[in-house]
Biotite code that builds the C-alpha atoms (Angstrom):
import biotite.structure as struc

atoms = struc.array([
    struc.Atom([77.815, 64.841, 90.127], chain_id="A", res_id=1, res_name="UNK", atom_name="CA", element="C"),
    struc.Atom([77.264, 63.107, 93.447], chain_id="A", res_id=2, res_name="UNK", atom_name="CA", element="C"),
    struc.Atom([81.445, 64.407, 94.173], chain_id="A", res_id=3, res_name="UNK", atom_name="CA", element="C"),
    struc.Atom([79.794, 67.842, 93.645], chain_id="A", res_id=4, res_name="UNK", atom_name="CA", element="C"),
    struc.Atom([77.259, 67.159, 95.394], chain_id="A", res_id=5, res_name="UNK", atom_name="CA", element="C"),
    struc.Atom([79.147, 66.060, 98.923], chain_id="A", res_id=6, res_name="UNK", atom_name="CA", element="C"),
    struc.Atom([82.157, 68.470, 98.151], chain_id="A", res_id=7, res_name="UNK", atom_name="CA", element="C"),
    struc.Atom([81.085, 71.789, 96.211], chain_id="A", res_id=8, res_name="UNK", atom_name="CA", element="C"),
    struc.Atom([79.712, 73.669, 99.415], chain_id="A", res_id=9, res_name="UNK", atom_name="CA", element="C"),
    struc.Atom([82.377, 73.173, 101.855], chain_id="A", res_id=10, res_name="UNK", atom_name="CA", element="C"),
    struc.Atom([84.864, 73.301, 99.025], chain_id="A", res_id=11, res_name="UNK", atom_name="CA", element="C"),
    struc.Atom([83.971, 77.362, 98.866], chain_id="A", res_id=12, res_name="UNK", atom_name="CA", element="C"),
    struc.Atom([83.007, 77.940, 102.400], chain_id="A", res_id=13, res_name="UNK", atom_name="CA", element="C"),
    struc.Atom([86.283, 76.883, 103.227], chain_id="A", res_id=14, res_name="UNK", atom_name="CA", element="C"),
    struc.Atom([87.778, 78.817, 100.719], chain_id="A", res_id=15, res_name="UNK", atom_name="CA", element="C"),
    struc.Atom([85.852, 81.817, 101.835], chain_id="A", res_id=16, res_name="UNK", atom_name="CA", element="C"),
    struc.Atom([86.995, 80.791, 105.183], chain_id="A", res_id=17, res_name="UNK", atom_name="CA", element="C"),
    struc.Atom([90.737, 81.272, 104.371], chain_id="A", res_id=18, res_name="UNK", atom_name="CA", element="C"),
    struc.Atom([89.888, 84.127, 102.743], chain_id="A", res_id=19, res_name="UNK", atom_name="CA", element="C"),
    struc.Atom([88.656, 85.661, 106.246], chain_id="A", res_id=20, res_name="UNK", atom_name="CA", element="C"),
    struc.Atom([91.127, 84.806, 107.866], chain_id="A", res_id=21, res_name="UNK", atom_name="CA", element="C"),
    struc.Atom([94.011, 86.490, 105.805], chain_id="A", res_id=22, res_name="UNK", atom_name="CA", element="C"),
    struc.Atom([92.148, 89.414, 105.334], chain_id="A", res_id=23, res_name="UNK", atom_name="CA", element="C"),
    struc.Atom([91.785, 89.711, 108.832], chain_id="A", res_id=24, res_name="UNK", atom_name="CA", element="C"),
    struc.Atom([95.173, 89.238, 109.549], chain_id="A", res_id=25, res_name="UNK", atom_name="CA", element="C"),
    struc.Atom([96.312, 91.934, 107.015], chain_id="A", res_id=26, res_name="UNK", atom_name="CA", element="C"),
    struc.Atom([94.013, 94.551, 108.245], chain_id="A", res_id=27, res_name="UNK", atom_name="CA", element="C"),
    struc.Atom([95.241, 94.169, 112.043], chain_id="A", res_id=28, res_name="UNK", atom_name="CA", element="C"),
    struc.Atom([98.823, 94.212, 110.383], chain_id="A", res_id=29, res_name="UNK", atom_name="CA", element="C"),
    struc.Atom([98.488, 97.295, 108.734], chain_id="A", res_id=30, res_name="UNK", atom_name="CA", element="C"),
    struc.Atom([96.776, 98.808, 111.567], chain_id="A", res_id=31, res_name="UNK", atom_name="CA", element="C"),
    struc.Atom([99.280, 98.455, 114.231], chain_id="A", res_id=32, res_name="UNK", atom_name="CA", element="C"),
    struc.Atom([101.927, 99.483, 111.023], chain_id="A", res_id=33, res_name="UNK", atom_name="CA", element="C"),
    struc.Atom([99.870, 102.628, 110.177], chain_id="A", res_id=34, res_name="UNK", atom_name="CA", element="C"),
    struc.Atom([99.093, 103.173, 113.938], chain_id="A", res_id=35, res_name="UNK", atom_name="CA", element="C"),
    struc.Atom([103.523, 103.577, 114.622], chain_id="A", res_id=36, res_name="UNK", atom_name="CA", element="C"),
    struc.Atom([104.976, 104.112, 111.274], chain_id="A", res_id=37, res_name="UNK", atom_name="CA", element="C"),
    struc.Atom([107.937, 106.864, 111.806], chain_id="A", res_id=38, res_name="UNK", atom_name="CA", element="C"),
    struc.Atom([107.935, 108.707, 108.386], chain_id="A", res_id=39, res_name="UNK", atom_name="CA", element="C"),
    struc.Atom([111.552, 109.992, 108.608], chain_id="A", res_id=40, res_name="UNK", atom_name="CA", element="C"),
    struc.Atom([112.601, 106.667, 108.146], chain_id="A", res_id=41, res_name="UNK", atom_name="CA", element="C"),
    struc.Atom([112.236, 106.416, 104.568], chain_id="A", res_id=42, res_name="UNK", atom_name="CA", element="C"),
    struc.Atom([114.385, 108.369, 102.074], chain_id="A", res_id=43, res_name="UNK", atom_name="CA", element="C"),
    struc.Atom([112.769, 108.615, 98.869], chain_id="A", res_id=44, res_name="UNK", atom_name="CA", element="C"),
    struc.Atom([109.247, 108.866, 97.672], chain_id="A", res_id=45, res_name="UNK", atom_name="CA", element="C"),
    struc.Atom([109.297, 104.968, 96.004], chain_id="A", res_id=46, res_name="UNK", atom_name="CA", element="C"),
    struc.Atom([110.074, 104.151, 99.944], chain_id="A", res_id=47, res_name="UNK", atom_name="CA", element="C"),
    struc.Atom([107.320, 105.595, 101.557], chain_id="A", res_id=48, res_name="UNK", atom_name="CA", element="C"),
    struc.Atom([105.020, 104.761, 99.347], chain_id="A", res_id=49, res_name="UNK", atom_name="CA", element="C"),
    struc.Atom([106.074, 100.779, 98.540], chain_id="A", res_id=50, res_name="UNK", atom_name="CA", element="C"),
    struc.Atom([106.064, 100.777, 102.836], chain_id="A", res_id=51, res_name="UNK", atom_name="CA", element="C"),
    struc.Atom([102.838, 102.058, 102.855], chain_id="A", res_id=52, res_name="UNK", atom_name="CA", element="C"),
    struc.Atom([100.993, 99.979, 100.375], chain_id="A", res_id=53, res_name="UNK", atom_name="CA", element="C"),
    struc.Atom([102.718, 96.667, 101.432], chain_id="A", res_id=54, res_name="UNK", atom_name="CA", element="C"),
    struc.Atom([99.688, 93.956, 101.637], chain_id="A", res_id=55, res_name="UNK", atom_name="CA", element="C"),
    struc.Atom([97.123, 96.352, 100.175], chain_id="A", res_id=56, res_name="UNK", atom_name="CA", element="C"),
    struc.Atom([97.215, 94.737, 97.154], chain_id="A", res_id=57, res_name="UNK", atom_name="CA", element="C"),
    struc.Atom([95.978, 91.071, 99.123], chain_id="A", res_id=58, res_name="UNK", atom_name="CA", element="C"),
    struc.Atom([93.500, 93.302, 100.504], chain_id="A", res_id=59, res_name="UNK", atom_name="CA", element="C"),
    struc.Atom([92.113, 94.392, 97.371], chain_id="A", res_id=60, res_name="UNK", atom_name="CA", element="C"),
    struc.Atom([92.471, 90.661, 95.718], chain_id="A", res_id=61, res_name="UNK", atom_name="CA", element="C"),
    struc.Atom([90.130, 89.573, 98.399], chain_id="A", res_id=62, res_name="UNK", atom_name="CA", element="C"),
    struc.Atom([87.852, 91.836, 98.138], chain_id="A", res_id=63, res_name="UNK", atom_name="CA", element="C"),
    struc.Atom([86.999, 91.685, 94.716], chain_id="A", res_id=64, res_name="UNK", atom_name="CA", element="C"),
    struc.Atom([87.170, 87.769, 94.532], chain_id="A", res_id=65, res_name="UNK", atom_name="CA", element="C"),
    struc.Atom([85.298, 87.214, 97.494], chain_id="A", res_id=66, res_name="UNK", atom_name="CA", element="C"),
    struc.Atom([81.956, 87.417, 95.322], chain_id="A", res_id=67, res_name="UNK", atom_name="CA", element="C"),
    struc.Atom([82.492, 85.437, 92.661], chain_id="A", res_id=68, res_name="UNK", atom_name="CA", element="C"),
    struc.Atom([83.871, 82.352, 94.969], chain_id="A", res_id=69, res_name="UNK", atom_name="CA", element="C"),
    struc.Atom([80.729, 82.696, 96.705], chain_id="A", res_id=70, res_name="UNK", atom_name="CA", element="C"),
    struc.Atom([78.792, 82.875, 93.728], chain_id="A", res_id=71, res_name="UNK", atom_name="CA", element="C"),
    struc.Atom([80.743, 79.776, 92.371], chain_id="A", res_id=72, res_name="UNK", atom_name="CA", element="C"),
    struc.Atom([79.564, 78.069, 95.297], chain_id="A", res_id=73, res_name="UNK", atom_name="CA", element="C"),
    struc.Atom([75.859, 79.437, 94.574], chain_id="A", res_id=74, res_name="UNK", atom_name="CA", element="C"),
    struc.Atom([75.886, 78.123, 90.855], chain_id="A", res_id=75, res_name="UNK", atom_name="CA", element="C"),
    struc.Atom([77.300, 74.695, 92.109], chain_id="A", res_id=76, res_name="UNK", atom_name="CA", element="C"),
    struc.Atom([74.482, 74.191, 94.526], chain_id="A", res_id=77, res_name="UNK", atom_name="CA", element="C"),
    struc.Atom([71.862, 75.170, 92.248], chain_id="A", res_id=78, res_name="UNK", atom_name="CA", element="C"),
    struc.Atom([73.759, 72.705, 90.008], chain_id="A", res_id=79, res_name="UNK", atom_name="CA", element="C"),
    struc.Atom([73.121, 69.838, 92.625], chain_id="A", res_id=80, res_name="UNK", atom_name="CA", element="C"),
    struc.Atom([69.273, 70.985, 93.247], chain_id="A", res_id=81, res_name="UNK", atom_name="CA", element="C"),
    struc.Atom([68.542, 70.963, 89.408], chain_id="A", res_id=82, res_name="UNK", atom_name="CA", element="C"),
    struc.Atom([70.223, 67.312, 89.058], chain_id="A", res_id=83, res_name="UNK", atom_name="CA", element="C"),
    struc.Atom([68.444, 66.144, 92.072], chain_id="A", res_id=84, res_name="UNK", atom_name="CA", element="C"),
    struc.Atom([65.280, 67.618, 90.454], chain_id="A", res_id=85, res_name="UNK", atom_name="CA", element="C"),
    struc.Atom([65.987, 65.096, 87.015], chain_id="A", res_id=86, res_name="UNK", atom_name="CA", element="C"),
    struc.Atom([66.901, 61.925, 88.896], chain_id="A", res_id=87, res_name="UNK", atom_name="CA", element="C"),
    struc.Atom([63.631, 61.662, 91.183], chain_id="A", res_id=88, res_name="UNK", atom_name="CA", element="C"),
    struc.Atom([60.025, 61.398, 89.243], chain_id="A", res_id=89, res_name="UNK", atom_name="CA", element="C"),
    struc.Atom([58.445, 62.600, 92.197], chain_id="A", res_id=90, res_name="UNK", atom_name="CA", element="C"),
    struc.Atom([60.077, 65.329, 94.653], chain_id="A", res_id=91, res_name="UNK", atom_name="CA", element="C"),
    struc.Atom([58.526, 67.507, 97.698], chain_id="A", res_id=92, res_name="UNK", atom_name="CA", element="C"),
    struc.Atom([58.941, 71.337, 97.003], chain_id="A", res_id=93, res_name="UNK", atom_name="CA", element="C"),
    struc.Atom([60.495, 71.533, 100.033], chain_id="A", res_id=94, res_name="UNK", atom_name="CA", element="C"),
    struc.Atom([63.308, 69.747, 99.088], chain_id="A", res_id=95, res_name="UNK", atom_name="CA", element="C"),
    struc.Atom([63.998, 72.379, 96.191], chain_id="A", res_id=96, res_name="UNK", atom_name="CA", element="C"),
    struc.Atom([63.324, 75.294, 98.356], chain_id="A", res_id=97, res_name="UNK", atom_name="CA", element="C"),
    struc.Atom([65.649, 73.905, 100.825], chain_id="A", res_id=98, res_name="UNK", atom_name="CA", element="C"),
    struc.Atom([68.461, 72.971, 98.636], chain_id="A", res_id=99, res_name="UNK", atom_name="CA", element="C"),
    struc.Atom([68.397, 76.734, 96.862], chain_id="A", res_id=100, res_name="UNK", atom_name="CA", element="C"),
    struc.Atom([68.787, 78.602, 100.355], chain_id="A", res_id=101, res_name="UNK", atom_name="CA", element="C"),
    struc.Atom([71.737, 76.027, 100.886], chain_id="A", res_id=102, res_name="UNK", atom_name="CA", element="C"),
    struc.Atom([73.257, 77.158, 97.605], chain_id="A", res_id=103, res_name="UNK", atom_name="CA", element="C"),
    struc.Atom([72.363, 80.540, 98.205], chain_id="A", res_id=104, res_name="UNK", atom_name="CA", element="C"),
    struc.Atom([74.158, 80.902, 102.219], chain_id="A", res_id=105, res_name="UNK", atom_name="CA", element="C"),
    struc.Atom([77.678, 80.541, 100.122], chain_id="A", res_id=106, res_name="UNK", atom_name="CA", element="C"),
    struc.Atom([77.002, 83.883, 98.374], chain_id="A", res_id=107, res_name="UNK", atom_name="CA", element="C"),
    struc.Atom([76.232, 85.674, 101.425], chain_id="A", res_id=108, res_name="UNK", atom_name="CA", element="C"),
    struc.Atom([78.810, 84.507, 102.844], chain_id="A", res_id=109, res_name="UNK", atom_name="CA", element="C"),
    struc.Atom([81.241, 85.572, 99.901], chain_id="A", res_id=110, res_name="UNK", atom_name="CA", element="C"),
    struc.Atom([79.837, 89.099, 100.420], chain_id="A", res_id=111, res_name="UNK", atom_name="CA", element="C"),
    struc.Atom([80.296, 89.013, 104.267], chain_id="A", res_id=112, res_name="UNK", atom_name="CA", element="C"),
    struc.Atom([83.845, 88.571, 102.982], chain_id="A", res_id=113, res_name="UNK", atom_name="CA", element="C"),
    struc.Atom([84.377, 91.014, 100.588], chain_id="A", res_id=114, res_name="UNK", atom_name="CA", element="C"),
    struc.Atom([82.422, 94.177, 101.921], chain_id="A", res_id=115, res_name="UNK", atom_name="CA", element="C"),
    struc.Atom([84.147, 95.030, 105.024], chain_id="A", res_id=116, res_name="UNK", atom_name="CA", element="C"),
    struc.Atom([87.712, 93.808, 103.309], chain_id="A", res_id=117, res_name="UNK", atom_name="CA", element="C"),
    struc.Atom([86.856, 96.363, 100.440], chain_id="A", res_id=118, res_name="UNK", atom_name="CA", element="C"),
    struc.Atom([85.747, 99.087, 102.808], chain_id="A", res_id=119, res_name="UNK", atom_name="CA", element="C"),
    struc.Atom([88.651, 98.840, 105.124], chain_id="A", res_id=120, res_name="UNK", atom_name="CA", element="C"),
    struc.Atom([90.995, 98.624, 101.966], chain_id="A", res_id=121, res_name="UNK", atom_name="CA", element="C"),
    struc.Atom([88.996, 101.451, 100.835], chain_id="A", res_id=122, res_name="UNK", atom_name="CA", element="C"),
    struc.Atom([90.387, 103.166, 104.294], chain_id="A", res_id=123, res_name="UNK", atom_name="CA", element="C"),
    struc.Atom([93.371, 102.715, 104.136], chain_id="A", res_id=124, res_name="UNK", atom_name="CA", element="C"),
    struc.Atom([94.202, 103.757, 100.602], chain_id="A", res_id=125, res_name="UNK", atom_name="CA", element="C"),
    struc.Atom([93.058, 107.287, 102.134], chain_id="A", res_id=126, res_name="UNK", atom_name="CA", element="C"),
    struc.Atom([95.165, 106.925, 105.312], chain_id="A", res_id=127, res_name="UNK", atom_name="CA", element="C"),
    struc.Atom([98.316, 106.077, 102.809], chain_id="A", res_id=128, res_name="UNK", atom_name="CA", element="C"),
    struc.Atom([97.394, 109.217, 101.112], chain_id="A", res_id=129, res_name="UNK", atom_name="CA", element="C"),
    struc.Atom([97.329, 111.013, 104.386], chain_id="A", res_id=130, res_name="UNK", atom_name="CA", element="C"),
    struc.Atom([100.678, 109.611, 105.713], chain_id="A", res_id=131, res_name="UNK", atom_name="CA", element="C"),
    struc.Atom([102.195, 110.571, 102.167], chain_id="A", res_id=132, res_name="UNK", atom_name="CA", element="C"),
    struc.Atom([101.345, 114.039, 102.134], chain_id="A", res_id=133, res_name="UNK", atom_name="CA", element="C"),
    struc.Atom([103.205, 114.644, 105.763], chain_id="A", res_id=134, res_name="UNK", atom_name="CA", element="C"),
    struc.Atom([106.030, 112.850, 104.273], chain_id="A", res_id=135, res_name="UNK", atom_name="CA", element="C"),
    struc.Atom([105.809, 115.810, 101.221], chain_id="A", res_id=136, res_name="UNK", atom_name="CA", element="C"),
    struc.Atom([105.532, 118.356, 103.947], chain_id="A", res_id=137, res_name="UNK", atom_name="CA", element="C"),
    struc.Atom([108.261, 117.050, 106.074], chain_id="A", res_id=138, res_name="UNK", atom_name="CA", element="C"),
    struc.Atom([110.712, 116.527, 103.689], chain_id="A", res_id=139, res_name="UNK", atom_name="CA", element="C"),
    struc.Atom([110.258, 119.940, 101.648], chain_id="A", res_id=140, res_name="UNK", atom_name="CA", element="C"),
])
């Protein structure tokens, strides 16, 4: 338990962390993509629309697993607070209290993650719709 105890935390925060980052990096990707993508380039429906969704699906990975790494994090700490609670006779309330909020930063965190990667993904599944019905209408 005490490996938990010095690892479990950082283990998901930096996990979360990555997270961030490549979600971040996908959504400016596909924003400069969407922002110059010349339709008349592609030939066939499958074309468009495998161009269009490339790195969506990373998007929408994230953005569902965000949460439960965060709340893996969560159950870890509260883990660490219980065991803490058995080995001392005697422990200050404070010490709980304290240790919960810990535990309980890693799920916020996990949803400061995932919200705004599922909303954007949630944009830009409409904007592939968009750019697929001018494809429709330019090629017919």
């Amino acid at each position: 338990m005490e490996i938990l105890k010095d690892y479990v935390e950082y283990a998901a925060l930096g996990l979360l962390l990555i997270m961030s980052f490549v979600s971040l990096s996908l959504i400016i990707e596909r924003y400069f993509f969407y922002r110059k993508v010349n339709l008349r380039l592609f030939k066939t429906k499958n074309e468009v629309e495998i161009g269009l969704t490339n790195n969506l699906a990373a998007l929408s990975i994230i953005g569902s697993n965000a949460p439960y790494i965060g709340l893996l994090g969560t159950v870890g700490g509260i883990m660490i607070v219980f065991y803490d609670m058995g080995m001392q006779s005697n422990i200050d309330p404070n010490v709980i209290v304290i240790g919960l909020s810990m535990a309980l930063k890693v799920t916020a965190v996990g949803l400061l993650v995932a919200i705004p990667t599922t909303m954007v993904y949630n944009m830009y599944l409409r904007k592939v719709d968009t750019l697929m019905g001018k494809w429709e209408d330019e090629v017919a």
